[in-house]
Residue frames relative to the residue before (quaternion, step in Angstrom):
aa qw qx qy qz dx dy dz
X 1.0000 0.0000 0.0000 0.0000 0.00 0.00 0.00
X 0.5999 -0.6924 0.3815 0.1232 3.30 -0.69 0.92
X 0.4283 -0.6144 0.3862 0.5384 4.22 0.23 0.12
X 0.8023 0.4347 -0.2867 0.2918 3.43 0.56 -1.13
X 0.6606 0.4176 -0.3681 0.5037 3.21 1.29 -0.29
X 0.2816 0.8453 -0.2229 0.3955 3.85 1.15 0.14
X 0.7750 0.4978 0.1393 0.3636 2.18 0.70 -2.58
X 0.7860 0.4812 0.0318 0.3869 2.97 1.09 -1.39
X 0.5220 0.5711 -0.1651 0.6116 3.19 2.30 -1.15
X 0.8214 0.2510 -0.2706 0.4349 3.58 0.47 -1.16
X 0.8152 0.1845 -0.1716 0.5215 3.62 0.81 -0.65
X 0.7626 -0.4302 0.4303 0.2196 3.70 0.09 0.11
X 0.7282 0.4994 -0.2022 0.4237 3.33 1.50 -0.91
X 0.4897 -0.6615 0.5416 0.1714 3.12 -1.47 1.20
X 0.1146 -0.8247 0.5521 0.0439 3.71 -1.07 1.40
X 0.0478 -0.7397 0.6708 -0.0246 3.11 -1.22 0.65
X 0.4712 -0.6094 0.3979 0.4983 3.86 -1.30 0.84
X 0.6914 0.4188 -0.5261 0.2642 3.78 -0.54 0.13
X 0.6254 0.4436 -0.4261 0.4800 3.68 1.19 0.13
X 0.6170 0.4382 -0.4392 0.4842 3.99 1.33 -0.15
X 0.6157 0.5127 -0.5079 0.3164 3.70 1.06 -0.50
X 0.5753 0.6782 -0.2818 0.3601 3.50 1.55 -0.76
X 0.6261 0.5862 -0.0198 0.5137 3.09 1.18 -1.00
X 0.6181 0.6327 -0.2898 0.3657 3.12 1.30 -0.75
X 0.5569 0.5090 -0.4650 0.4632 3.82 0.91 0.05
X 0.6207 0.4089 -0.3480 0.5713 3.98 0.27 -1.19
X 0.5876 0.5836 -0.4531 0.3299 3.93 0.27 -1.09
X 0.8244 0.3507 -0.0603 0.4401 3.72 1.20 -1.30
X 0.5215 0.5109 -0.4486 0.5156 3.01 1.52 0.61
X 0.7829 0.2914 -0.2597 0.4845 3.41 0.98 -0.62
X 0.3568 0.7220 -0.4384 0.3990 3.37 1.37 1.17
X 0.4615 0.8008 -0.2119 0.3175 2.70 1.62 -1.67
X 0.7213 0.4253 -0.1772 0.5172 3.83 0.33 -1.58
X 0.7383 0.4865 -0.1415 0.4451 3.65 1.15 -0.46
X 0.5132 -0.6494 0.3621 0.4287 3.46 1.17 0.07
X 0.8765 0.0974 0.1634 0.4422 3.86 0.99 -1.37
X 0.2933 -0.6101 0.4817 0.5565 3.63 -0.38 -0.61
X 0.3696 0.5474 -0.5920 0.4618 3.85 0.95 -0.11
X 0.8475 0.3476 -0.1570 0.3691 3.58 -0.31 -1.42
X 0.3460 0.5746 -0.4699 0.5739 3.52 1.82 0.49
X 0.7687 0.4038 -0.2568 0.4244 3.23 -0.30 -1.94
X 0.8162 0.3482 -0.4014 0.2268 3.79 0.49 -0.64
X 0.4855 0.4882 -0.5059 0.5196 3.79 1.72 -0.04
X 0.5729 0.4354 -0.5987 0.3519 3.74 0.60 0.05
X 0.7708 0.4925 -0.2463 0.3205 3.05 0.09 -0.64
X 0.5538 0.4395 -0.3120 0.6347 3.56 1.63 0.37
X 0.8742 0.1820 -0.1803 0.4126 3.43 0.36 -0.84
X 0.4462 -0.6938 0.3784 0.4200 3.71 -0.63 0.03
X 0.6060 0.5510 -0.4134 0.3979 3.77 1.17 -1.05
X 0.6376 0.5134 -0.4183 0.3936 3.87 1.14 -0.45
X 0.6428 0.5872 -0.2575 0.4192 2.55 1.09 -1.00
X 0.5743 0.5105 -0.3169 0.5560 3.76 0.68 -0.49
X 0.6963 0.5157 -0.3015 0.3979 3.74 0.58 -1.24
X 0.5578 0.5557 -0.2576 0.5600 3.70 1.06 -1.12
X 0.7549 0.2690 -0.2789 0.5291 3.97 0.17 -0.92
X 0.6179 0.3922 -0.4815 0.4823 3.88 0.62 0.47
X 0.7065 0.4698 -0.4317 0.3062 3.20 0.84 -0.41
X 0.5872 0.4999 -0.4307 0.4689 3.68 1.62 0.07
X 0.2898 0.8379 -0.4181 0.1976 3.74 1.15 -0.17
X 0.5491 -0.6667 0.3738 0.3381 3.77 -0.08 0.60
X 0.2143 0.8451 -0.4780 -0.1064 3.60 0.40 -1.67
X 0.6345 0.4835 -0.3805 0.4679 3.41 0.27 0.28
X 0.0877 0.6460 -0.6750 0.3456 3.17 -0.65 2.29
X 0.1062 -0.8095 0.5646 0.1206 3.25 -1.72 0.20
X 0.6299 -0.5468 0.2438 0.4947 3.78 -0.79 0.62
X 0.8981 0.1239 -0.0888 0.4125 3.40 -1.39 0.29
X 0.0393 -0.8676 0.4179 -0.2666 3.24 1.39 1.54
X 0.7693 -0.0412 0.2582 0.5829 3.76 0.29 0.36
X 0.1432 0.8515 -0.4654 0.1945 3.05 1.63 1.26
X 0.5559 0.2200 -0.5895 0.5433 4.36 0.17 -0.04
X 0.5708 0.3491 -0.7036 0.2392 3.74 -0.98 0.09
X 0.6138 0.5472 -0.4437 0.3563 3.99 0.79 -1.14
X 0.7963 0.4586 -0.1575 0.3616 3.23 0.53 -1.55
X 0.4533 0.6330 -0.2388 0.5804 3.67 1.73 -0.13
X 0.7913 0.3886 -0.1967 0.4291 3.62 1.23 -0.46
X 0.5310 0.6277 -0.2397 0.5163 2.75 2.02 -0.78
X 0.5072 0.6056 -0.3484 0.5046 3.55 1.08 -1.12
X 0.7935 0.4191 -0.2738 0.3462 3.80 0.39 -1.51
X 0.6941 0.5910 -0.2180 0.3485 3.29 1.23 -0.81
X 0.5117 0.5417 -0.4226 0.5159 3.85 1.60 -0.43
X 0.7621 0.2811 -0.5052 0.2916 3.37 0.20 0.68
X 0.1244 0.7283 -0.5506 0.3884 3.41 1.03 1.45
X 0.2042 -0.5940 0.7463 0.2201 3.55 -1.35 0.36
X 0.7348 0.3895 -0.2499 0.4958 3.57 0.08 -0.19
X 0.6101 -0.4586 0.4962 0.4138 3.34 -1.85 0.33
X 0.3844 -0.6506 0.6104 0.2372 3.59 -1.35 0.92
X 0.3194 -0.5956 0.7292 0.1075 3.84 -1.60 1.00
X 0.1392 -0.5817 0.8005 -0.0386 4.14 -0.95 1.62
X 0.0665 0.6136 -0.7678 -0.1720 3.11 -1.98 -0.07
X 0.2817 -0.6214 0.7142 0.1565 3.64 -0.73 0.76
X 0.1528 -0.7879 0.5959 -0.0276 3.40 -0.78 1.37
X 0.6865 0.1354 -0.0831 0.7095 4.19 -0.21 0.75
X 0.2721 0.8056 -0.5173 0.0965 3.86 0.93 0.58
X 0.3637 -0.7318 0.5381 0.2066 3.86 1.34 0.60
X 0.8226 -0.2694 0.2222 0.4486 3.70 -1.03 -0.40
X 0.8658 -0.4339 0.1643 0.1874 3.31 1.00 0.69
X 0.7059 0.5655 -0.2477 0.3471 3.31 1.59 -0.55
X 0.5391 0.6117 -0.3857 0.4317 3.15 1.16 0.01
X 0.4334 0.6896 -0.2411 0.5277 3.50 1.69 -0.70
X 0.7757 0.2897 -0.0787 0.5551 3.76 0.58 -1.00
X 0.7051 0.3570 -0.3954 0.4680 3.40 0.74 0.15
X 0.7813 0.3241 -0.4040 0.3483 3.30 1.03 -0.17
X 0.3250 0.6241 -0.5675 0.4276 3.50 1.11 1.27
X 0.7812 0.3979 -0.1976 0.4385 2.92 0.73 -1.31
X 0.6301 0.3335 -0.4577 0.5313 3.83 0.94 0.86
X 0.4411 0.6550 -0.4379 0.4297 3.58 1.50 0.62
X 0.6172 0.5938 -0.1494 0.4942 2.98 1.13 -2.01
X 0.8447 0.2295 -0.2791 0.3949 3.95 0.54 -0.57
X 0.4750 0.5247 -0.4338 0.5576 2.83 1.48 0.58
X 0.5004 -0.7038 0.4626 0.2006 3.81 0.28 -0.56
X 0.4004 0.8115 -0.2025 0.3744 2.35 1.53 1.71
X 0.0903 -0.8317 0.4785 0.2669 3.18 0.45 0.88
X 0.0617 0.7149 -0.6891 0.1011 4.06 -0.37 1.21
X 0.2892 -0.6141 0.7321 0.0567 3.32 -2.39 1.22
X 0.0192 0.9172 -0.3919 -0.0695 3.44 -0.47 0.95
X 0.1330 -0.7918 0.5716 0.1694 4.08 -0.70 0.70
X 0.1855 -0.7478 0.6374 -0.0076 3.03 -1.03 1.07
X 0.0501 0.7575 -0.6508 -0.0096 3.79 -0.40 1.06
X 0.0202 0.7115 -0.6991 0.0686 3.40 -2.00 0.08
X 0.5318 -0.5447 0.5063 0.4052 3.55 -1.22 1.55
X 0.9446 0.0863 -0.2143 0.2333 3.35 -0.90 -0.74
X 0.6196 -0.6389 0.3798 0.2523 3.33 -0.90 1.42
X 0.6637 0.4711 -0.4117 0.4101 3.59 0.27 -0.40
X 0.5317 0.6653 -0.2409 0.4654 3.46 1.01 -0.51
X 0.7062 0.3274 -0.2196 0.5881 3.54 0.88 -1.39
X 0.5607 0.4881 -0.5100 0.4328 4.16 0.94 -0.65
X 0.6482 0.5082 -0.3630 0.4357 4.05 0.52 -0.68
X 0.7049 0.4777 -0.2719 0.4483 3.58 0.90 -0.76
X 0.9322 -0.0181 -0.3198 0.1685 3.35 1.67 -0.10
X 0.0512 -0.8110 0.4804 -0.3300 2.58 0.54 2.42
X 0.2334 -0.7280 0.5204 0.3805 3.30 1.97 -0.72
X 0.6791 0.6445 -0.2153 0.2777 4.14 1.00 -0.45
X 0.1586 -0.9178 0.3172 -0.1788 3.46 -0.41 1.68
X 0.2756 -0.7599 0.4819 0.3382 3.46 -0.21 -0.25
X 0.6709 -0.4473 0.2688 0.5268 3.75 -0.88 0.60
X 0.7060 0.5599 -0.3524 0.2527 3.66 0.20 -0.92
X 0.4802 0.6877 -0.3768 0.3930 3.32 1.20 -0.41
X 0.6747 0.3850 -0.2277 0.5870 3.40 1.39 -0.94
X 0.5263 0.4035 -0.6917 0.2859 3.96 -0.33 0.58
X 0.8696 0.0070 -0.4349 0.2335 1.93 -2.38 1.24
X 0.3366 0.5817 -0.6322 0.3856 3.96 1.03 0.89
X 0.5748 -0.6015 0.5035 0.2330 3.51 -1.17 0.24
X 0.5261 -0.7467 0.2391 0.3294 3.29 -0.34 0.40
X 0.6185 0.5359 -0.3001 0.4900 3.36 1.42 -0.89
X 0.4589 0.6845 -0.3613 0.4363 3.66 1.47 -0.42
X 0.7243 0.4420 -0.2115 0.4850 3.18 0.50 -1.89
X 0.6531 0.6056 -0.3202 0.3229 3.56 0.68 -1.06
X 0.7982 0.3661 -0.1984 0.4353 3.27 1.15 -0.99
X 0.5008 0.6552 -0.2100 0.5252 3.41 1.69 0.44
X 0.7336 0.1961 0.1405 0.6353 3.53 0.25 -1.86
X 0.2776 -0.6402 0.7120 0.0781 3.39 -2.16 0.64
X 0.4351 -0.6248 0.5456 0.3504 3.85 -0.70 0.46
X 0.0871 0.8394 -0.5364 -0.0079 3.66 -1.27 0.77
X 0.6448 -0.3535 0.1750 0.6547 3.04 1.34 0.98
X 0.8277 -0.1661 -0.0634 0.5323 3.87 -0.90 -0.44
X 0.8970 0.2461 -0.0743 0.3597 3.42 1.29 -0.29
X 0.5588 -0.7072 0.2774 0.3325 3.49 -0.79 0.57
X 0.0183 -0.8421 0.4931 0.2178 3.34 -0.92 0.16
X 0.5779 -0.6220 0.3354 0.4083 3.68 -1.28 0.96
X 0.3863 -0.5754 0.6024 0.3960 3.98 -0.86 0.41
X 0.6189 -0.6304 0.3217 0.3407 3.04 -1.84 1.13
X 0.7130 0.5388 -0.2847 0.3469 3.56 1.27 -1.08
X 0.6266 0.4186 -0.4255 0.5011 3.18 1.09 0.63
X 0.5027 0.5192 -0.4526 0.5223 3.90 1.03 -0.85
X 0.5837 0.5960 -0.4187 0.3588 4.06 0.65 -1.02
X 0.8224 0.3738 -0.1589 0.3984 3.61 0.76 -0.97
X 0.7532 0.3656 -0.3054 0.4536 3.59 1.45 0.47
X 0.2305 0.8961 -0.3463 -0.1551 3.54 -0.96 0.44
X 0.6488 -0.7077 0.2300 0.1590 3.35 -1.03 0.85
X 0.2224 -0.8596 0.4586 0.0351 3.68 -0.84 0.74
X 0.0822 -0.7102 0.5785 0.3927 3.48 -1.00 -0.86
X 0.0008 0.8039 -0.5892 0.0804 3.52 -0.74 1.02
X 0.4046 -0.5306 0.7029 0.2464 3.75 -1.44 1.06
X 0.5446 -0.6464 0.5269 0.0896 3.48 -1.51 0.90
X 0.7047 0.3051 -0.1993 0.6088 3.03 1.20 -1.30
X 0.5168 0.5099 -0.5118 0.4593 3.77 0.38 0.89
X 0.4717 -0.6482 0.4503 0.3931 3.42 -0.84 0.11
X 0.7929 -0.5102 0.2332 0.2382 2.81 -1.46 0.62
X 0.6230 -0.5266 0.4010 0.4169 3.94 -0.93 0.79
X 0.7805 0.1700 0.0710 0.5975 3.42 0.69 -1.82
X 0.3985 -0.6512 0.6326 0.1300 2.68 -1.64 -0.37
X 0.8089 0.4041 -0.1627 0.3950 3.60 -1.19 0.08
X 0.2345 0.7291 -0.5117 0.3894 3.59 1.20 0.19
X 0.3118 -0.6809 0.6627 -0.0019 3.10 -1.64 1.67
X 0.7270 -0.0912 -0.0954 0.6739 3.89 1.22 0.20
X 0.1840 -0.7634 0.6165 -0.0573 2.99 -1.68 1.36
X 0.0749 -0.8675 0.4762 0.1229 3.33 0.32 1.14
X 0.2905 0.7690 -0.5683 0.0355 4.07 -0.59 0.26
X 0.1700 -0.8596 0.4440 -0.1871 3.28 -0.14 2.01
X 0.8371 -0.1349 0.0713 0.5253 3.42 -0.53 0.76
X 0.3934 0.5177 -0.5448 0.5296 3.98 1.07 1.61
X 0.7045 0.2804 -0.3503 0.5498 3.82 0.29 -0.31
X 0.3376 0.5716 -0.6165 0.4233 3.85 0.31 0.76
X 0.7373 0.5146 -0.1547 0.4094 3.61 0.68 -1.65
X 0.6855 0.5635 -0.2300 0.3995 3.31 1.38 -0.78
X 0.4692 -0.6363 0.4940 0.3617 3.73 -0.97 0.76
X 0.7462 -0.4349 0.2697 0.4259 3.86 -1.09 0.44
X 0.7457 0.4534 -0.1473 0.4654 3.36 0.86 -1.31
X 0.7282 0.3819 -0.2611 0.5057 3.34 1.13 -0.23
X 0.3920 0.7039 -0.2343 0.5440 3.27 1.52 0.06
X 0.6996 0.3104 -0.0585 0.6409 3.51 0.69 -1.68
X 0.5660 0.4921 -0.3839 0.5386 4.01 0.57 -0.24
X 0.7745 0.3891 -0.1644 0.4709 3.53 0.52 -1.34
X 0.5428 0.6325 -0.2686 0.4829 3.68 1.37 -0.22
X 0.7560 0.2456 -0.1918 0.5757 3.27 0.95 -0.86
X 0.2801 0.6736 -0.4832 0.4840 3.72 0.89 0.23
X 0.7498 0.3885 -0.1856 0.5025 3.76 0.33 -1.65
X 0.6490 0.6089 -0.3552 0.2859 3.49 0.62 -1.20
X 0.7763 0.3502 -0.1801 0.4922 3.08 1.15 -1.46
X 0.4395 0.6572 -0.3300 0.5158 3.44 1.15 0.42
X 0.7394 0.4126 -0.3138 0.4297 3.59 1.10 -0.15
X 0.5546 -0.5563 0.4363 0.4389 3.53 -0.87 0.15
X 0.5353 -0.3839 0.5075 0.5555 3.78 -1.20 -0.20
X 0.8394 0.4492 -0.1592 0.2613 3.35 -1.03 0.57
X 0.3583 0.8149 -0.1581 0.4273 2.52 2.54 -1.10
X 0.3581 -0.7161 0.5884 0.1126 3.54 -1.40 1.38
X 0.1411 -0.7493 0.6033 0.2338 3.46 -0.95 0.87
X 0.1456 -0.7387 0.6273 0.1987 4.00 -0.89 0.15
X 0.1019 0.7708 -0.6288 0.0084 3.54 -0.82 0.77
X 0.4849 -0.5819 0.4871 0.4347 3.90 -0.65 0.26
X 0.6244 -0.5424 0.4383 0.3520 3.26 -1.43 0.66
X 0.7328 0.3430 -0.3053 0.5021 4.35 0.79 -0.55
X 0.5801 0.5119 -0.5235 0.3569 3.77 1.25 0.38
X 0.6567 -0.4502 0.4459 0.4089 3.33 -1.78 0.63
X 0.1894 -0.7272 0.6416 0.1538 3.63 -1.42 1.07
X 0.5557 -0.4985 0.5639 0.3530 3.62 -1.56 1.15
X 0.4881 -0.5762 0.5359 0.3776 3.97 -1.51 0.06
X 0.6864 -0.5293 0.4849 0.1162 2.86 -1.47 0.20
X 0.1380 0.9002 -0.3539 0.2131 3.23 0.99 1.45
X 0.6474 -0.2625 0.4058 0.5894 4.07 -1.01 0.12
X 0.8947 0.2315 -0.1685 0.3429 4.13 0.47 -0.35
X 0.6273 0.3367 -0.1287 0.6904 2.80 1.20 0.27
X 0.2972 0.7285 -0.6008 0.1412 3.49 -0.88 0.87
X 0.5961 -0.5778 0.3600 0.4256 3.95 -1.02 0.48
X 0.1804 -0.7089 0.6597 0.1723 3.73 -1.27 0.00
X 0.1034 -0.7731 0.6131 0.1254 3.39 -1.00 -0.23
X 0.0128 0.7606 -0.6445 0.0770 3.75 -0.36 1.72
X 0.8193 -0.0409 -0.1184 0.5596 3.44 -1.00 1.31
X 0.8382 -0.2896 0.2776 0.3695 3.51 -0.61 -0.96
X 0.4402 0.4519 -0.3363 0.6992 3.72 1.86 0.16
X 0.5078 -0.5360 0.6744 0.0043 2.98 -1.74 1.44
X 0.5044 0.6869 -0.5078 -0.1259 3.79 -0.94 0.70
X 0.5823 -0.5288 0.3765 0.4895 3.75 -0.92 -0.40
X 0.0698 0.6870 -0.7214 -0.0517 3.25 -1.51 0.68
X 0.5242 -0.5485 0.5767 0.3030 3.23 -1.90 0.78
X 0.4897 -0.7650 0.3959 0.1352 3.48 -0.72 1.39
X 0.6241 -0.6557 0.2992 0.3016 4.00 -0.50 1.09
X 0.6756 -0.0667 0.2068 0.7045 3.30 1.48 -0.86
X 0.8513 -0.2706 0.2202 0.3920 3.25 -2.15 0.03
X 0.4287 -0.6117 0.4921 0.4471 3.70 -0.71 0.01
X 0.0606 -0.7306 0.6794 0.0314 3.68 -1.25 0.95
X 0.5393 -0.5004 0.3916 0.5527 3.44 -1.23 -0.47
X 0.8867 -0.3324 0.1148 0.3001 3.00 -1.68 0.45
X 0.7320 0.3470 -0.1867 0.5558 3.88 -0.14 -0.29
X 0.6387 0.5242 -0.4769 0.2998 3.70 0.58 -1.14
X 0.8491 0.2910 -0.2648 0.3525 3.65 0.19 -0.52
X 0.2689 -0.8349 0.3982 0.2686 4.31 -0.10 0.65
X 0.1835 -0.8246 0.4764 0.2438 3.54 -0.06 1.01
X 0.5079 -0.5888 0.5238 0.3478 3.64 -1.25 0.35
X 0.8011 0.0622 -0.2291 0.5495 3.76 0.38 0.26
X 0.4294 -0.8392 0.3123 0.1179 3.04 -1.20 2.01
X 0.0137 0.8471 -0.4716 0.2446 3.47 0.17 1.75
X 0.0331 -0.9230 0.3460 0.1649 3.41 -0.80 0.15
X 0.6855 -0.5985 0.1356 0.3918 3.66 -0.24 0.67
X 0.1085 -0.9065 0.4052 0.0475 3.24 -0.44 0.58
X 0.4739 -0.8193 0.2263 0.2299 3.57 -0.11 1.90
X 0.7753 0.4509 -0.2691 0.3509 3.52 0.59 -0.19
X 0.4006 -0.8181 0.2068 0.3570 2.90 -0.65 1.16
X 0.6744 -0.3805 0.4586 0.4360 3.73 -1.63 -0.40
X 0.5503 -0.5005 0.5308 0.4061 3.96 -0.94 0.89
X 0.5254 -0.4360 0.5778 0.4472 3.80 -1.81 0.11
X 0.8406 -0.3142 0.3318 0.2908 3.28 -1.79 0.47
X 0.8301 0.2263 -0.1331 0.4920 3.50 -0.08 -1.27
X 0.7036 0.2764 -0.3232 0.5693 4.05 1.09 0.85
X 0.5667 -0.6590 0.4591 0.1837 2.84 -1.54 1.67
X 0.2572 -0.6545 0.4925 0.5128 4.12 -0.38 -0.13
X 0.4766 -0.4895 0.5621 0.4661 3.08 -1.70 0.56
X 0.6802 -0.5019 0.4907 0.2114 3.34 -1.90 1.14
X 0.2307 -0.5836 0.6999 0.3410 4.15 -0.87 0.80
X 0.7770 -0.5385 0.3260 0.0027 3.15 -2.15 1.04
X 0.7209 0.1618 -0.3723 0.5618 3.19 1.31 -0.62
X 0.3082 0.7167 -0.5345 0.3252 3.71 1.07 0.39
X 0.7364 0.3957 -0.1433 0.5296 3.10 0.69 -1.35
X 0.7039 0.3691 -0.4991 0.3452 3.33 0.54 0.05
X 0.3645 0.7387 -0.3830 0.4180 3.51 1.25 -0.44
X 0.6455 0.5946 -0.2569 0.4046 3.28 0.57 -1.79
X 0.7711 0.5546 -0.1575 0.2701 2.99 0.27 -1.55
X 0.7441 0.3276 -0.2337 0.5333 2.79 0.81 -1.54
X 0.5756 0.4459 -0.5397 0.4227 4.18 0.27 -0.22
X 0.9418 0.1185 -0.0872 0.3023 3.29 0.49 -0.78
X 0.1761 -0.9493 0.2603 -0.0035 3.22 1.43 1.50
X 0.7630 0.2708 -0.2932 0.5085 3.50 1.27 -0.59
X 0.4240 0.6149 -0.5470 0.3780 3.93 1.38 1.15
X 0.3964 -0.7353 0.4833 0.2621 3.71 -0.49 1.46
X 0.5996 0.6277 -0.3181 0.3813 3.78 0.84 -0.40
X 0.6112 0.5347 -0.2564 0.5242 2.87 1.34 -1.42
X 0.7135 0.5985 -0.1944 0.3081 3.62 1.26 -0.56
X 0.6447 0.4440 -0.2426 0.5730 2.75 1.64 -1.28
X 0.4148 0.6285 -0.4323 0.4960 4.05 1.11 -0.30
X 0.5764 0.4429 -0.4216 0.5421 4.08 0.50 -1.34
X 0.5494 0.6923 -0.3775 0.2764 3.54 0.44 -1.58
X 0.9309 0.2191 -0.0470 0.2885 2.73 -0.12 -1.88
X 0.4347 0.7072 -0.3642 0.4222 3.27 2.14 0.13
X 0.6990 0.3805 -0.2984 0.5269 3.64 0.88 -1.38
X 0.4486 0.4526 -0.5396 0.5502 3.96 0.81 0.24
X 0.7671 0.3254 -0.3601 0.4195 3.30 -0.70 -0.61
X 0.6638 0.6406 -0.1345 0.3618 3.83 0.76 -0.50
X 0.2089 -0.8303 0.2779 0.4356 2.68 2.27 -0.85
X 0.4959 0.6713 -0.4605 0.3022 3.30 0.88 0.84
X 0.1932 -0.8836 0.3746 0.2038 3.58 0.39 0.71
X 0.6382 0.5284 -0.2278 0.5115 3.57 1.46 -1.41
X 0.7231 0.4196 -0.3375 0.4327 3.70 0.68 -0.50
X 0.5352 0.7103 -0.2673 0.3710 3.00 1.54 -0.47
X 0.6066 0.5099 -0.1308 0.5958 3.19 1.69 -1.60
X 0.5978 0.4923 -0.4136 0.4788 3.84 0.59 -0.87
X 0.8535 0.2793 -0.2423 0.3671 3.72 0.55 -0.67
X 0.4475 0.6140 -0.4035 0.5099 3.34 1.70 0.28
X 0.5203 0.5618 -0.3311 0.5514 3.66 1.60 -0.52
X 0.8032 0.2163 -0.2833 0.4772 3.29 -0.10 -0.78
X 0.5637 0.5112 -0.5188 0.3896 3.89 0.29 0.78
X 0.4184 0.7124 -0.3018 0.4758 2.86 1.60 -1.27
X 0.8479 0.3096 -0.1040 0.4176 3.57 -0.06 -1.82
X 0.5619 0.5507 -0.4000 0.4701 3.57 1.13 0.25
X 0.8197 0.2446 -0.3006 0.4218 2.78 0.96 -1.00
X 0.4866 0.5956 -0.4916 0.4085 3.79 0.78 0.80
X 0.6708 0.3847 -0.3522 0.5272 3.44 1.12 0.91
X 0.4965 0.5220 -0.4792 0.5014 3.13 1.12 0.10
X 0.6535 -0.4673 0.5473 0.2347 3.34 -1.82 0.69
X 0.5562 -0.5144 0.4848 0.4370 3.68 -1.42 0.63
X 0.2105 0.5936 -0.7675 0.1197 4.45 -0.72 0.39
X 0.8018 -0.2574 0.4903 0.2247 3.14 -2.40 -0.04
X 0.6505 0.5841 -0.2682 0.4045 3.05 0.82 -1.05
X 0.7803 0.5247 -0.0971 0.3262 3.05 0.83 -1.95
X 0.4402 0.6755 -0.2674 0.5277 2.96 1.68 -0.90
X 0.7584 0.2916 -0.1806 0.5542 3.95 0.09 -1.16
X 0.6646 0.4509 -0.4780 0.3558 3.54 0.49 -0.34
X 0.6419 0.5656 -0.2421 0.4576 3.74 1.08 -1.05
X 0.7075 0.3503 -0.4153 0.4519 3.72 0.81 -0.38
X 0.4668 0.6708 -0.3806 0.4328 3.51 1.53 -0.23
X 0.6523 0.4182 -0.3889 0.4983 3.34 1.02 -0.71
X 0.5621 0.6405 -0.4178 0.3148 3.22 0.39 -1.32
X 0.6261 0.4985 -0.3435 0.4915 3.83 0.67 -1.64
X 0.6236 0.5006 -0.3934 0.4536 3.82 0.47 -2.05
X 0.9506 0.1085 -0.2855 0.0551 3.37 0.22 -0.77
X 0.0566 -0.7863 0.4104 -0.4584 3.14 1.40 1.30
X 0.7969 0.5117 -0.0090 0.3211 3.03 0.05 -1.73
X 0.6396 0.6030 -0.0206 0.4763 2.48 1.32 -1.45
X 0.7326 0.0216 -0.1563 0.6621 3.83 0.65 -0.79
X 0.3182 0.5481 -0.6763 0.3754 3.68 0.25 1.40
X 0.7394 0.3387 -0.3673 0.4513 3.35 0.86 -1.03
X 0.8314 -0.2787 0.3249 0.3544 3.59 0.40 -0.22
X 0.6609 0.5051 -0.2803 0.4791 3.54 1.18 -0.77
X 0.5513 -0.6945 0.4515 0.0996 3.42 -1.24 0.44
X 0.2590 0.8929 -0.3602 0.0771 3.66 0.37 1.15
């Protein structure tokens, strides 16, 4: 069996040769026991645990705390009107930080929140629970955030116990159903980028039915978005746009009391296999908290395009551009650079200079 078809059977995920060249160290460690990657690919393709081991070993991992921090702090807000402890699940929770940051935008909200944090490849979920990091994990978190979250331990941080106490950690396939159930916020951010359409839309409704009525969905602003269905429908808390699985049938407005205090929002949700373009002062927000996140850039990007600004568009397609030419070869980078590439296309169709 081939990687990409492999790939795609056990986890959902969409291959190309710069994600196997990336991959291509773990690939040869867990070749090793096998004589080859021939004699890899073929116990993958007999057994499942190889087979599982091989699709973690293409797994992105590379996240950072308070990633797309108003969506965290946008859920918290929705969730203080719980009587009861709130149930998160960090979904693709890589090593773990996304897990700790949304406690720690519970906690300053006044939240009493229990959180599960799963991920394909197991090494990933052993780092996430150590609660232990290096400093970098925290740029561009805020300090009073980080403060109320993490302790300094020399080059690195560590999670406080009374938060590490309130989260724990699995390994889970996406395109399986879910561990649990009933979850008042599902957070699964920049993991269905990697995913082929169909596994995407498989792995979409997995989560869906995994919330409570009322339940928050969190997706990143460049993942594919499920439609907008009798179960699923947008909300809008403060000034962030998100999805929630709806309490019941749709009625008219008032007839039906939701458990978290949100309101509907008329427009619809892009089709499945397209990301919406980002509203403007969202993205500018983004940006400016978190100025050295190239997404957060290409998003400005692709706002002042849609906006009809083409030159501001290009000014911020530049400075992703130049971020991301210092960044090291990762998964990430990979998807972030062909994103530009497209942004910039686009870009000097309309006229602007990039």
């Amino acid at each position: 069996m081939k990687f990409d078809e492999l790939l795609e059977h056990t986890a959902g995920l969409r291959w190309n040769e710069p994600l196997e060249r990336l991959a291509g160290a773990r690939l040869q460690r867990l070749a090793d026991p096998h004589g080859s990657l021939a004699g890899l690919r073929q116990a993958a393709g007999a057994r499942a645990d190889v087979a599982a081991e091989v699709a973690a070993a293409f797994t992105v991992g590379e996240t950072w705390f308070h990633r797309f921090g108003e969506q965290l702090d946008a859920a918290a807000l929705a969730l203080r009107a719980l009587e009861r402890p709130a149930r998160v699940w960090s979904a693709g929770c890589s090593t773990g930080e996304e897990v700790y940051a949304l406690l720690g935008a519970c906690l300053r909200a006044g939240v009493d929140a229990r959180a599960l944090g799963t991920d394909l490849n197991p090494d990933a979920v052993a780092v996430a629970a150590t609660g232990v990091y290096p400093q970098r994990a925290l740029r561009d978190a805020p300090p009073d955030r980080v403060a109320r979250v993490f302790t300094l331990d020399g080059p690195q941080v560590r999670v406080k116990p009374d938060v590490r106490a309130r989260a724990r950690f699995g390994v889970h396939n996406l395109l399986r159903p879910a561990p649990e159930a009933g979850f008042d916020v599902i957070a699964c951010r920049n993991v269905l980028i990697y995913f082929t359409p169909g596994a995407a839309q498989q792995a979409c409704e997995h989560l869906i039915t995994a919330l409570a009525p009322g339940g928050l969905l969190l997706l990143a602003p460049s993942d594919p978005r499920p439609p907008v269905t009798e179960t699923l429908e947008q909300v809008r808390v403060g000034g962030t746009v998100l999805l929630r699985r709806a309490a019941g049938p749709r009625r008219a407005r008032g007839a039906v009391r939701d458990p978290l205090p949100v309101l509907p929002v008329p427009r619809p949700v892009a089709p499945p296999a397209l990301a919406a373009a980002p509203d403007l002062a969202q993205a500018r927000q983004r940006a400016f908290v978190s100025p050295h996140d190239p997404q957060a850039q290409l998003d400005l990007s692709r706002a002042f395009l849609h906006a009809g600004q083409p030159a501001r568009a290009a000014a911020s397609l530049r400075a992703a551009q130049a971020q991301l030419g210092a960044r090291g070869e990762s998964w990430e980078t990979a998807h972030l650079r062909a994103q530009a590439a497209q942004m910039q296309r686009a870009v000097q169709d309309a006229g602007g200079e990039a």
